[in-house]
VOGU-3710 file (C-alpha; in Angstrom, 3 decimals, decimal comma):
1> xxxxxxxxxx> 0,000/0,000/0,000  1,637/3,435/-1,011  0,862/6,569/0,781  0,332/9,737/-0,939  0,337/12,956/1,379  -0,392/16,187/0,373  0,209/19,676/1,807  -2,246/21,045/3,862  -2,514/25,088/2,437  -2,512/27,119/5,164
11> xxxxxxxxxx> -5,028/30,453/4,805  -3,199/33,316/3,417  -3,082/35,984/6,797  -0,925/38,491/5,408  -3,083/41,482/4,839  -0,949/42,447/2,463  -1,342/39,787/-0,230  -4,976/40,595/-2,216  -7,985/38,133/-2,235  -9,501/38,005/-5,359
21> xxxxxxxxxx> -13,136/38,527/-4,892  -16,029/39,105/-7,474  -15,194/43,010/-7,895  -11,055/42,646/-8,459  -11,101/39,559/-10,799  -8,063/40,068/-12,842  -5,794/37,310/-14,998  -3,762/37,203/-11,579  -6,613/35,294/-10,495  -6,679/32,319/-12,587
31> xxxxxxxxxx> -6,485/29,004/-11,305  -3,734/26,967/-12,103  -1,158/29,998/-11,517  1,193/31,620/-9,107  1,259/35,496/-8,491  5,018/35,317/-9,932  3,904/33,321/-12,797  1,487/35,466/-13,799  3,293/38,735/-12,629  6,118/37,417/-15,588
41> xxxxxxxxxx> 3,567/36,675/-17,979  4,142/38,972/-21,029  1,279/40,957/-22,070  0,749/42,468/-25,791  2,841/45,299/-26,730  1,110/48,844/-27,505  2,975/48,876/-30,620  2,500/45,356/-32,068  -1,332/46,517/-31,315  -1,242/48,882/-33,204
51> xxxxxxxxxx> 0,357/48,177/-36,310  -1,708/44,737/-36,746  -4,598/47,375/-36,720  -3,135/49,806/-38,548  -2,193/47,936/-41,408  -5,610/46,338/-41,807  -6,966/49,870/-41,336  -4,791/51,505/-44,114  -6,429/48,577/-45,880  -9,744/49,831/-45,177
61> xxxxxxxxxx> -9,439/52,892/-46,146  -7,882/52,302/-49,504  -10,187/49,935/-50,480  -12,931/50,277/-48,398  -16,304/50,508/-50,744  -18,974/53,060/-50,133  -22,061/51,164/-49,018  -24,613/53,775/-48,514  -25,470/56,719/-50,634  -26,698/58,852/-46,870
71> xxxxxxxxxx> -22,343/58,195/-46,149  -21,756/60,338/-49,636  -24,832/63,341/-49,670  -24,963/63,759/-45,913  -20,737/64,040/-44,915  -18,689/63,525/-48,045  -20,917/66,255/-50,181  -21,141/69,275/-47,251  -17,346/68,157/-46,536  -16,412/68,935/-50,442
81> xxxxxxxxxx> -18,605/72,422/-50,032  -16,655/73,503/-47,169  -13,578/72,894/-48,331  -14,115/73,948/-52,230  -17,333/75,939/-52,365  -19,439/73,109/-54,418  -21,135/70,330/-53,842  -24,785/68,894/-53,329  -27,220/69,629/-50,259  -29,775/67,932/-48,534
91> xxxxxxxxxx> -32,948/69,184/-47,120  -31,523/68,056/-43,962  -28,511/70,858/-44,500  -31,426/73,949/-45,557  -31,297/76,141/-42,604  -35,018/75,831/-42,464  -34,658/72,538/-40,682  -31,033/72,112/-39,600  -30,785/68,859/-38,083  -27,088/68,212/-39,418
101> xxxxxxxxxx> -24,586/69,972/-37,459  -21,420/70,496/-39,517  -19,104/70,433/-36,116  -18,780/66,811/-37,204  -17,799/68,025/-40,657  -15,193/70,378/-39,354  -13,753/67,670/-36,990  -12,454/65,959/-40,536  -11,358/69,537/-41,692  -8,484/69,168/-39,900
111> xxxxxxxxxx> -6,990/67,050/-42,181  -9,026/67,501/-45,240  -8,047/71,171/-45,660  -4,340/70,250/-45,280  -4,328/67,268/-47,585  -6,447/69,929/-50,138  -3,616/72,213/-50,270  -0,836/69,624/-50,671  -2,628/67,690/-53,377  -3,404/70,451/-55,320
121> xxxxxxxxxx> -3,792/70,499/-59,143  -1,924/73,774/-59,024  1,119/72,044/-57,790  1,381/69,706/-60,047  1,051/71,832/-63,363  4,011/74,316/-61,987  6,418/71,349/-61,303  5,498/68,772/-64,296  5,042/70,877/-67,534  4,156/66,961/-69,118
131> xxxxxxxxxx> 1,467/66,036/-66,919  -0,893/65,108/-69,656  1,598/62,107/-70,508  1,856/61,515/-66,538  -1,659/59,473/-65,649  -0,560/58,828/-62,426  0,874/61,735/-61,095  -2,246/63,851/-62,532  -4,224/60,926/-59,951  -1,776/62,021/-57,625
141> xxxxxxxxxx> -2,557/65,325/-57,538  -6,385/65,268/-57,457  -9,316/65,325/-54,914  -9,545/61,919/-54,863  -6,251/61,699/-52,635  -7,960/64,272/-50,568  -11,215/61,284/-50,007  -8,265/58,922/-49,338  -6,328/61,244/-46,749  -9,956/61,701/-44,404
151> xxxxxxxxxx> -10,548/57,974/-44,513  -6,586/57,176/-43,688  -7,733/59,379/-40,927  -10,748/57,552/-39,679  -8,847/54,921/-40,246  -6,089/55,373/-37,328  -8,789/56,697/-34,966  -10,104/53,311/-35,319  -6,881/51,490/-35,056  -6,159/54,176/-31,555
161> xxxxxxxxxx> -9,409/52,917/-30,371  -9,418/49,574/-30,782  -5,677/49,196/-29,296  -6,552/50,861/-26,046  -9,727/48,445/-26,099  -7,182/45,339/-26,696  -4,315/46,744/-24,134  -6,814/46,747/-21,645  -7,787/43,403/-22,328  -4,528/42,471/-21,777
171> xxxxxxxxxx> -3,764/43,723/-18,587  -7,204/42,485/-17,350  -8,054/39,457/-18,432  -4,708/38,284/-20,139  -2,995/37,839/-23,062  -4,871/34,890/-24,773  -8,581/37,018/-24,733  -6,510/39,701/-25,574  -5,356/38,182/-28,871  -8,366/36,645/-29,462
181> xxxxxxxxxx> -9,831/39,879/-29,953  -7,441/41,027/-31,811  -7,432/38,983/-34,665  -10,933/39,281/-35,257  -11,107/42,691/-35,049  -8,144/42,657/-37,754  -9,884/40,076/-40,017  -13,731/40,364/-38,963  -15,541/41,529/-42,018  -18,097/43,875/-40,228
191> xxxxxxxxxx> -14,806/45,788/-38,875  -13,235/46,171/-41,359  -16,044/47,715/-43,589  -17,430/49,384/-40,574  -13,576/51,234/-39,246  -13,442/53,825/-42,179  -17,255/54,758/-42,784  -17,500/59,067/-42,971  -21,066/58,767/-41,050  -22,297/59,813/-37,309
201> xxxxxxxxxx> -25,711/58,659/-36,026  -29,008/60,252/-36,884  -32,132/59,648/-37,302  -34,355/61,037/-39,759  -35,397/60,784/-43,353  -33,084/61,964/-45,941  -33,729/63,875/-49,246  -32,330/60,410/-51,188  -34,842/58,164/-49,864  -32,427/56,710/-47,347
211> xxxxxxxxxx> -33,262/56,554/-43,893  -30,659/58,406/-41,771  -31,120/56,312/-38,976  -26,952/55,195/-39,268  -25,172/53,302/-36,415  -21,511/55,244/-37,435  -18,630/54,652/-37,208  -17,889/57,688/-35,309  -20,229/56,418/-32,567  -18,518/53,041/-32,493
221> xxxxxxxxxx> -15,339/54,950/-31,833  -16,570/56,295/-28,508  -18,167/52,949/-27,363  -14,583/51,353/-28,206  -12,569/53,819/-26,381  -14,938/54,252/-23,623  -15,275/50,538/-23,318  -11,561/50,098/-23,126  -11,058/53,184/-20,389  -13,379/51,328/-18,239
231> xxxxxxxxxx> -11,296/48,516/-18,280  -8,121/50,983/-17,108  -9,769/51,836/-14,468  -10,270/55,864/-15,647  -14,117/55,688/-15,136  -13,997/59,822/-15,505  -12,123/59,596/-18,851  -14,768/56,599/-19,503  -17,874/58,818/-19,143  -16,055/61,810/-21,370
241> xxxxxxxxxx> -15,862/60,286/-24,027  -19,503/58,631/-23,875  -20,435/61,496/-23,532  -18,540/63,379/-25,930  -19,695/60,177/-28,703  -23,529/60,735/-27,712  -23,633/64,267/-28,427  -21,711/64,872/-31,563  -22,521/61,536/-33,179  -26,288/60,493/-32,200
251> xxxxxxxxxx> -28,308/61,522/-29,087  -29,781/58,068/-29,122  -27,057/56,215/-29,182  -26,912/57,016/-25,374  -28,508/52,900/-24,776  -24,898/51,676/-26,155  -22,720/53,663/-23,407  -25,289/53,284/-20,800  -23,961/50,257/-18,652  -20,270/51,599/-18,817
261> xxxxxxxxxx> -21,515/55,353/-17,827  -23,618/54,123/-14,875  -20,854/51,960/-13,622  -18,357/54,760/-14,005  -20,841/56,942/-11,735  -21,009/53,940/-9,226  -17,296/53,948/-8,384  -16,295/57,370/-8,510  -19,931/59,906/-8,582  -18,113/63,125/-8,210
271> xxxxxxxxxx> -15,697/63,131/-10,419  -16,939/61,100/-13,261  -20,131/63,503/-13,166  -18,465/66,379/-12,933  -15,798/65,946/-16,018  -18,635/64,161/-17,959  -20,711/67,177/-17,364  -18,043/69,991/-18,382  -17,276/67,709/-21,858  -20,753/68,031/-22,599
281> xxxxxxxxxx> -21,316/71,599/-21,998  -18,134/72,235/-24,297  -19,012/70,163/-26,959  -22,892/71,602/-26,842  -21,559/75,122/-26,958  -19,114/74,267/-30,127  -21,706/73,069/-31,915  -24,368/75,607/-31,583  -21,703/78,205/-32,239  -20,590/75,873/-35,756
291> xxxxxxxxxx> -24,541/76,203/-36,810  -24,132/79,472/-36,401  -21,657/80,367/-38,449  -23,011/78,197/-41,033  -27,008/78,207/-40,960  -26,314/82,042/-40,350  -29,170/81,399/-37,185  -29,568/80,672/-33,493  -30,146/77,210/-33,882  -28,665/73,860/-32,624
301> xxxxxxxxxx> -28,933/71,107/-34,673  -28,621/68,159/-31,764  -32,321/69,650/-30,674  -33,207/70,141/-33,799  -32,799/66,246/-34,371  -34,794/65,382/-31,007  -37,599/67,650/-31,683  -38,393/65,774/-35,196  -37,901/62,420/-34,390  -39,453/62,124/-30,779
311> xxxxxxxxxx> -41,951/64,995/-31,863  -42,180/64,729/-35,935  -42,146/61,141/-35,896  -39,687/60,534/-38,418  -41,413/57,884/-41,074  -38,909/55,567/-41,182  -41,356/52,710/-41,793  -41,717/54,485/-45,438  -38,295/52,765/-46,470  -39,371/49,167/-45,961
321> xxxxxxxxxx> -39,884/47,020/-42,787  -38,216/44,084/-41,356  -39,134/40,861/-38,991  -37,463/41,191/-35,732  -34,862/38,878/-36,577  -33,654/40,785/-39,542  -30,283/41,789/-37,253  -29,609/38,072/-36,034  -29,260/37,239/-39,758  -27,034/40,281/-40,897
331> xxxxxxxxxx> -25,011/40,082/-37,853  -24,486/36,516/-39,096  -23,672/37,704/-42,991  -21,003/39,738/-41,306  -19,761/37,766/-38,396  -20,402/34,521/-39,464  -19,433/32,168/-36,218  -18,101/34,847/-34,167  -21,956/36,705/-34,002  -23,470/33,576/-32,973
341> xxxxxxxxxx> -20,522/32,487/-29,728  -20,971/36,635/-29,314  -24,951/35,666/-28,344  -23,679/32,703/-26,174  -21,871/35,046/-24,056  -24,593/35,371/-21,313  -25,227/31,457/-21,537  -21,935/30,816/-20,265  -22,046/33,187/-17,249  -22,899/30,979/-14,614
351> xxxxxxxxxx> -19,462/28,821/-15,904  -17,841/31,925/-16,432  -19,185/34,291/-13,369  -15,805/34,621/-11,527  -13,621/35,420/-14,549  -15,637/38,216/-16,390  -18,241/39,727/-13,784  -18,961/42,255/-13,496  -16,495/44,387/-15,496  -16,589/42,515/-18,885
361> xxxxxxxxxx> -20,538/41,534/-18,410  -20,505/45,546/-18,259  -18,666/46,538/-21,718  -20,546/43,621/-23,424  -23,884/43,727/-22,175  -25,004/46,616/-24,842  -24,888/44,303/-27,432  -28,269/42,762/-26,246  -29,129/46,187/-25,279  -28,529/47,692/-28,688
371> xxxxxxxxxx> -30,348/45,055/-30,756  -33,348/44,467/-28,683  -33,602/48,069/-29,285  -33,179/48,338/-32,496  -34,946/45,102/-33,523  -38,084/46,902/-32,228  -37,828/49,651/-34,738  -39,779/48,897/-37,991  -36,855/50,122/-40,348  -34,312/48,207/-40,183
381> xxxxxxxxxx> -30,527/48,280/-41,672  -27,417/46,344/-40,875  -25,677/49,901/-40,289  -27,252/50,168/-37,328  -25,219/47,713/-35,412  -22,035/49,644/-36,116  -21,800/50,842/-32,728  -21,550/47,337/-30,732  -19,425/45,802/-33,808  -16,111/45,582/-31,154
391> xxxxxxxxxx> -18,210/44,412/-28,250  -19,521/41,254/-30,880  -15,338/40,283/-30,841  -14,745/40,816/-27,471  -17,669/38,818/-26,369  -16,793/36,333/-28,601  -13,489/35,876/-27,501  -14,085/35,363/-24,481  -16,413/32,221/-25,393  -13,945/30,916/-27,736
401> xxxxxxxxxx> -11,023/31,534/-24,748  -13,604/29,232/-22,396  -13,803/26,420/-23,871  -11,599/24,684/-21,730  -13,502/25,752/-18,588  -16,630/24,320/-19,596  -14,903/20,733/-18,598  -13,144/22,195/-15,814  -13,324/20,149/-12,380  -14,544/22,928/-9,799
411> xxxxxxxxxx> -12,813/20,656/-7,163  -9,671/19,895/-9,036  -9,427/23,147/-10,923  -6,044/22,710/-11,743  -6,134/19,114/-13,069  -6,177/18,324/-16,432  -8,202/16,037/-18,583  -8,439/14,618/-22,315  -11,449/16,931/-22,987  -10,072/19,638/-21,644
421> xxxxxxxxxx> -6,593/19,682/-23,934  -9,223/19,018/-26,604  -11,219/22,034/-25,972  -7,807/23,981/-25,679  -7,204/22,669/-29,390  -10,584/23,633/-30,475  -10,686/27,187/-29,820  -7,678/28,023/-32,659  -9,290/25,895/-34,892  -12,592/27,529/-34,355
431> xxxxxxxxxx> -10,905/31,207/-34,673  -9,720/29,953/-38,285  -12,581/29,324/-39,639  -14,234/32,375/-38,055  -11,325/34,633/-39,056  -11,438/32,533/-43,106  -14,687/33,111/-43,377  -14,917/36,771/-42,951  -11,652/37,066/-44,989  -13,420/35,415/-47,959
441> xxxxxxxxxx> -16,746/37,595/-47,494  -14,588/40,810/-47,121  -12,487/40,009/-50,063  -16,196/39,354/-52,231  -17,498/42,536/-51,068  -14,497/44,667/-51,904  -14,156/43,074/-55,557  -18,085/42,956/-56,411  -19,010/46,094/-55,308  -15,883/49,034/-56,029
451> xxxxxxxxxx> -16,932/49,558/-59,712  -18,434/53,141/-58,490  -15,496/54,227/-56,944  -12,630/52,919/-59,381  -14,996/53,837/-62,346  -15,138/57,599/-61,582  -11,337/57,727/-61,545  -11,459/57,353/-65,107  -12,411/60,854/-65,662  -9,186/62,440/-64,334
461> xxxxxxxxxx> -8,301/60,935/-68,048  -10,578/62,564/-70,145  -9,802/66,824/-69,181  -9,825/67,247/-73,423  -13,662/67,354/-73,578  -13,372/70,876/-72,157  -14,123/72,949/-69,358  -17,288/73,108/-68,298  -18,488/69,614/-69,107  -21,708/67,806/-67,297
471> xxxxxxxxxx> -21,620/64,520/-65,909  -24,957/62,655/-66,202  -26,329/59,560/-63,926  -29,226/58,178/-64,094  -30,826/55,567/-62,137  -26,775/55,372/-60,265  -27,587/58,187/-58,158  -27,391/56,072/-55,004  -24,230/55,028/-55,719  -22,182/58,275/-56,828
481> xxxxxxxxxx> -18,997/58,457/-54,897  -19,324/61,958/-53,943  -17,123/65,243/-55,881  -14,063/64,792/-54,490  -13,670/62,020/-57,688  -15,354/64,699/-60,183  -12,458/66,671/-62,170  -12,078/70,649/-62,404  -12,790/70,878/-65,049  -16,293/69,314/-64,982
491> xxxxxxxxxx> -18,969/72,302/-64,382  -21,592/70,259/-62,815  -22,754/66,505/-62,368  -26,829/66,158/-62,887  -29,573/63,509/-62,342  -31,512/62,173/-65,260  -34,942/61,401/-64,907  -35,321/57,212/-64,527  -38,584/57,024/-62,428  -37,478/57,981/-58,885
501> xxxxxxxxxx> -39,958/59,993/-57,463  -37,587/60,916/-53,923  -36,625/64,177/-53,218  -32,680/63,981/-54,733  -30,044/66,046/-53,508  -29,348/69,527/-55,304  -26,161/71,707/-55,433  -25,204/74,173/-52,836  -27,091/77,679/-53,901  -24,287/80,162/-53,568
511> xxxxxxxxxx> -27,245/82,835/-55,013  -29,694/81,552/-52,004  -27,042/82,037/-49,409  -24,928/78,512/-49,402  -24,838/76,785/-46,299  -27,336/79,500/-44,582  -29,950/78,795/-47,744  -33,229/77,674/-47,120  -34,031/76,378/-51,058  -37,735/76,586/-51,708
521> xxxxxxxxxx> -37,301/73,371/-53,605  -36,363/71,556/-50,184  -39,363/69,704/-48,090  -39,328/66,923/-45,286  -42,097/64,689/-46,800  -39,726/63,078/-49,713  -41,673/65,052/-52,491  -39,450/65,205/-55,551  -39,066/68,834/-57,042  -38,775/69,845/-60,454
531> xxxxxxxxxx> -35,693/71,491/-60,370  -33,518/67,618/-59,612  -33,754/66,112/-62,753  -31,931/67,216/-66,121  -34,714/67,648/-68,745  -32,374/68,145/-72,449  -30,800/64,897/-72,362  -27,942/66,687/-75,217  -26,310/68,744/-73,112  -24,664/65,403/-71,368
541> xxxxxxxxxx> -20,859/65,178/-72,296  -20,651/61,903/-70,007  -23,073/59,315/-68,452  -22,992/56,878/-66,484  -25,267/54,215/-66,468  -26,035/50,318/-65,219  -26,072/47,839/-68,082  -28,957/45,358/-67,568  -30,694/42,869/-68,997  -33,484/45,217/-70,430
551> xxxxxxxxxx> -36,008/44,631/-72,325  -35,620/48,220/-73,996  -32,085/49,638/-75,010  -30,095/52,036/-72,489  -29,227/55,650/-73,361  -25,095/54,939/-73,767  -26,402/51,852/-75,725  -26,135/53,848/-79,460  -22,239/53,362/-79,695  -22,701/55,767/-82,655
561> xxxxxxxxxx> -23,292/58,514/-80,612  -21,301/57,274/-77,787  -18,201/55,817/-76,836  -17,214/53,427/-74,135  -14,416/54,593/-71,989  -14,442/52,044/-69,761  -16,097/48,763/-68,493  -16,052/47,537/-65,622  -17,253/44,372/-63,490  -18,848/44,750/-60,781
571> xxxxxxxxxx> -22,316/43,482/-58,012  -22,403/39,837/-57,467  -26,084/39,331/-57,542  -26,332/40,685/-61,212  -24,260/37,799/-62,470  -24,743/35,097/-59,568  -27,802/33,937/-60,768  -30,469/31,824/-58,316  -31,786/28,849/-59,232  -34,672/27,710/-56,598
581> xxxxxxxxxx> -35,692/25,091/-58,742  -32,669/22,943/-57,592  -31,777/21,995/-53,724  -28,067/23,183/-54,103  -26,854/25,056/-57,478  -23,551/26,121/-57,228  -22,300/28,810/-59,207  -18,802/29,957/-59,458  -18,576/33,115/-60,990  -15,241/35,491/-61,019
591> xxxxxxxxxx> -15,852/39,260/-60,595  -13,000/41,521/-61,084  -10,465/38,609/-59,951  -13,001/37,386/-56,944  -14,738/34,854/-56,600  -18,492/34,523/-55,895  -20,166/31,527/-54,689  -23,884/31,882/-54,870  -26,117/29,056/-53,169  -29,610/28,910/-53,799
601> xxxxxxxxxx> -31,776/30,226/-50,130  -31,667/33,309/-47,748  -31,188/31,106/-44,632  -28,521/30,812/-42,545  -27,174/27,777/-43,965  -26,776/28,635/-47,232  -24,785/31,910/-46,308  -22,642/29,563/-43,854  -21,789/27,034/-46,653  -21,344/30,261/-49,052
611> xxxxxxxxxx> -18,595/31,647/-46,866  -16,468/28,542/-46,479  -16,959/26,865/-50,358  -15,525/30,351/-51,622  -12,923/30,267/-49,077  -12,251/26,779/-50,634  -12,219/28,102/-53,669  -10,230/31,598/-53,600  -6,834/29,400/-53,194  -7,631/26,998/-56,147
621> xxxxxxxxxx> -6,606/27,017/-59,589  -9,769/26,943/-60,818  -10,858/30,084/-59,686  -7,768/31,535/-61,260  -8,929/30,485/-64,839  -12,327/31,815/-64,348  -10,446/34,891/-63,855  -8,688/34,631/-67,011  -11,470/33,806/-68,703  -13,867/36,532/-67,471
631> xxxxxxxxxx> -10,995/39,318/-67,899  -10,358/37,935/-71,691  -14,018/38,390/-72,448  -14,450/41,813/-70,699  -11,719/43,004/-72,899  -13,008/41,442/-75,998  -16,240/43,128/-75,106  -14,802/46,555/-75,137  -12,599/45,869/-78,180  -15,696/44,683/-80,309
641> xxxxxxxxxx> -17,667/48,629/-79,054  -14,426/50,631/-79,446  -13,665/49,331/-83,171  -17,860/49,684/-83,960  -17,402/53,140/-82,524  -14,404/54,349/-84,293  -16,031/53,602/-87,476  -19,147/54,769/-86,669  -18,325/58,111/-84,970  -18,764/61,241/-86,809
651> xxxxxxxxxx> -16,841/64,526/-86,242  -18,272/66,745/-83,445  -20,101/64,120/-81,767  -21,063/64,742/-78,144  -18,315/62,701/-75,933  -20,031/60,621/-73,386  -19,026/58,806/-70,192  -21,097/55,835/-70,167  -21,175/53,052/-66,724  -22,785/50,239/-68,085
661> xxxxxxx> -22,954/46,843/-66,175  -22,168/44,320/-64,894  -20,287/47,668/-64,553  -19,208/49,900/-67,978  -18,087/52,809/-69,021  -18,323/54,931/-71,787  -17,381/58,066/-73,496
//
């Protein structure tokens, strides 16, 4: 018989040594692990934080699509008025109703105005007398590298954000959560779309047809940094910049800092109230001094905004409704697996209680918050979740980084058993295909959908027309990129008349006043005017238009008249075709050099198999030769309409820019 005898632990008696208790859980406190252990365990670097984000965020921002034609009218537009004089207006920016403050647009003034000055056209024409032969340094020198300089902005306030949200992670709750959340906020495709948006929160209707009720990306800044203050333990800092996020980004965005705020309050009343209070009364005062200066009136556009949504009412429900479980399937399209373990976070409390109560149940819990909310509102958009889009990776990594404790012995904590080293191997293998995933969808987005932005470019190419020229879209309205990619020397861009009966946005009046005009042609019911559309269809010197499958030909379709400048390929769902007829149709389809799987269905599982059968396919060879293929008979496409052109054309013809689709262009 062998006797085993064990140490009896004495009770720790030192007052000086902490006992970890409900309120002071740190990583320190982890079973399994000395205080020296843990005290030596390295925790992520500030710097390695921040370049992992920072590089994905540069990513962003150079290739980022624009999603939402409210991001372009409603910030990109006023933001090209300020800083050149021109641009279009909504009826949200007439100084008869004011609910857009432009303290928001002045906040990316800081660097648009700089980048305007160094990328100016001027510049280039004194230093390179051959910049018509120079493509790309002409590019170089344009607006467009102004666009690009604000969202390589946005782009590191995300990347600042989200590393104090990490490092805090870190010191907390360790390194492994830490990275966790890292990597899918690097690789998470709903981050990475989400990090370099140009759009605060408001609600309202807007004179496009879009509903204005945006979750930004300015608002998921503050929830991010606030979160991650918390976390430091600087509760006053915490509330600031709530506070601060609430009241220049979206008044009602108040339920998403709520937990953190009243926590801050708990443990420190004074002082949190007091600094939280001061940041507001600056930032109220700055902005009704900025609608001042612009809207030439006392007026504050933050009441403005209350008075017409809790008072007006708003109409939202005019843009289309959705079920209440419209945002459990979006969050899914952009989360995949790490939406649905994000949801699981409050199942695994009771397993989990000691590790992440209450200061991680207090940063996540406005995720249920947030959609309950906004799952009650008839209109519904997948936008609207911007704000909580960290909190989804956070709480999922901290499901994915319990696995093993879901098979953990509560009396022998610290021994370990053949399910738990499996669970330990799971939870990589489970961030893969998360992290995959969302690569693949992010990659199909990016490819399928940036026709409107590269296509615009092409006019920096064309200056020979003339000064003075007139850019025409038709039923592309929604997706113009905004002036900053219009030339100089274009005089104005109009709307042609293709059955939209919205209220469209109109250029600044510098007659009427500018930004202190109140147009007559502006109302808040959505009525179209008369003045929007462009009747005389010949004074157009470029269109561009969607190529369909009509029944009836286009306008840039008479290749007599016009020439195509450029073609390009572009929205999956045009060429992905559906066939319900068949339980699974596979389709593999390249689009610009992506690949897009399309699987008949709108549930869950067919989006689930979508994502990982194009992940399959984006590393295979025969994706590669669909490439080929597709790129061989784009280019034979616009070889066939520029020979039929040349020897149809007659002198003095009317040049045309012309976007047909999948996505062209012509001239």
């Amino acid at each position: 018989m062998s006797l085993q005898n064990t140490q009896r632990r004495h009770p720790n008696n030192d007052p000086k040594t902490p006992t970890p208790t409900l309120e002071s859980y740190s990583k320190l406190d982890k079973p399994g692990k000395s205080e020296e252990e843990n005290g030596n365990k390295k925790k992520l670097s500030c710097f390695a934080v921040f370049v992992c984000l920072g590089v994905l965020r540069y990513w962003s921002a150079t290739s980022n699509i624009i999603s939402d034609c409210d991001e372009v009218f409603n910030y990109w537009e006023p933001l090209h008025y300020v800083l050149f004089k021109s641009g279009f207006q909504t009826w949200e920016y007439s100084s008869q109703f004011a609910l857009r403050s432009y303290l928001y647009i002045l906040f990316h003034e800081l660097v648009a105005r700089p980048a305007s000055w160094w990328f100016s056209g001027e510049k280039v024409r004194l230093s390179v007398p051959l910049e018509k032969h120079l493509l790309f340094v002409r590019f170089l020198f344009s607006k467009v590298m102004v666009f690009y300089a604000v969202r390589l902005f946005l782009g590191l306030i995300s990347a600042a954000t989200e590393t104090v949200l990490v490092v805090a992670l870190s010191r907390k709750y360790g390194k492994r959560l830490a990275s966790y959340t890292l990597a899918m906020l690097c690789l998470s495709s709903g981050c990475f779309f989400a990090s370099t948006m140009f759009r605060v929160n408001v609600i309202g209707i807007d004179s496009v047809g879009c509903l204005c009720l945006l979750p930004s990306s300015f608002s998921m800044y503050a929830v991010t940094l606030s979160s991650g203050l918390f976390l430091l333990e600087k509760p006053a800092m915490a509330a600031s910049v709530a506070a601060a996020g609430v009241i220049l980004g979206w008044p009602f965005s108040v339920l998403a800092v709520l937990p953190v705020t009243f926590y801050c309050l708990k443990r420190s009343f004074k002082k949190v109230f007091l600094l939280a209070a001061a940041t507001s009364v600056v930032v109220l005062a700055l902005s009704v001094l900025t609608d001042y200066f612009y809207y030439r009136r006392w007026t504050s556009s933050i009441l403005n905004l209350l008075v017409y949504n809790v008072i007006g009412g708003g109409e939202s429900h005019l843009y289309g409704t959705e079920g209440p479980l419209y945002y459990l399937r979006n969050g899914f399209n952009n989360f995949n697996g790490c939406f649905i373990l994000a949801l699981l976070f409050l199942g695994i409390l009771p397993i989990t209680r000691k590790k992440y109560s209450p200061d991680l149940v207090v940063v996540v819990s406005p995720i249920y918050i947030w959609i309950a909310f906004m799952s009650l509102q008839p209109h519904k958009e997948e936008r609207f979740l911007y704000p909580v889009y960290p909190l989804i990776c956070v709480a999922a990594a901290a499901v994915i980084e319990s696995f093993p404790d879901f098979f953990r012995d509560k009396y022998a904590p610290n021994l370990t058993s053949l399910t738990m080293t499996a669970a330990k191997v799971l939870r990589p293998v489970v961030l893969a295909l998360i992290l995959g995933a969302s690569h693949c969808r992010t990659f199909s987005l990016i490819h399928g959908y940036s026709a409107p932005l590269e296509a615009y470019k092409h006019l920096e190419h064309h200056e020979d027309v003339g000064v003075g020229s007139v850019v025409c879209v038709g039923s592309e309205w929604h997706r113009f990129p905004s002036s900053f990619f219009v030339p100089e020397y274009v005089g104005e861009v109009r709307w042609l008349d293709d059955g939209f009966r919205g209220l469209l946005p109109l250029p600044f009046n510098a007659t009427l006043g500018g930004s202190a005009a109140a147009p007559p042609y502006f109302n808040n019911k959505n009525i179209a005017s008369d003045e929007q559309y462009l009747r005389d269809f010949e004074n157009c010197t470029f269109l561009v238009e969607l190529q369909l499958q009509r029944s009836y030909p286009y306008r840039g379709s008479d290749l007599s008249t016009w020439e195509v400048i450029s073609y390009i390929a572009s929205i999956c769902s045009y060429i992905c075709s559906f066939d319900h007829t068949e339980i699974l149709n596979i389709r593999l389809v390249s689009i610009s050099g992506s690949c897009c799987i399309s699987i008949p269905g709108q549930g869950t599982l067919a989006s689930f198999l979508s994502f990982f059968l194009c992940a399959i396919f984006m590393a295979g060879e025969e994706c590669l030769c669909f490439v080929q293929t597709a790129k061989e008979k784009v280019e034979n496409q616009i070889d066939r309409r520029r020979t039929k052109s040349s020897q149809e054309k007659k002198d003095g013809e009317v040049l045309e820019l012309a976007w047909l689709g999948p996505v062209s262009f012509w001239l």
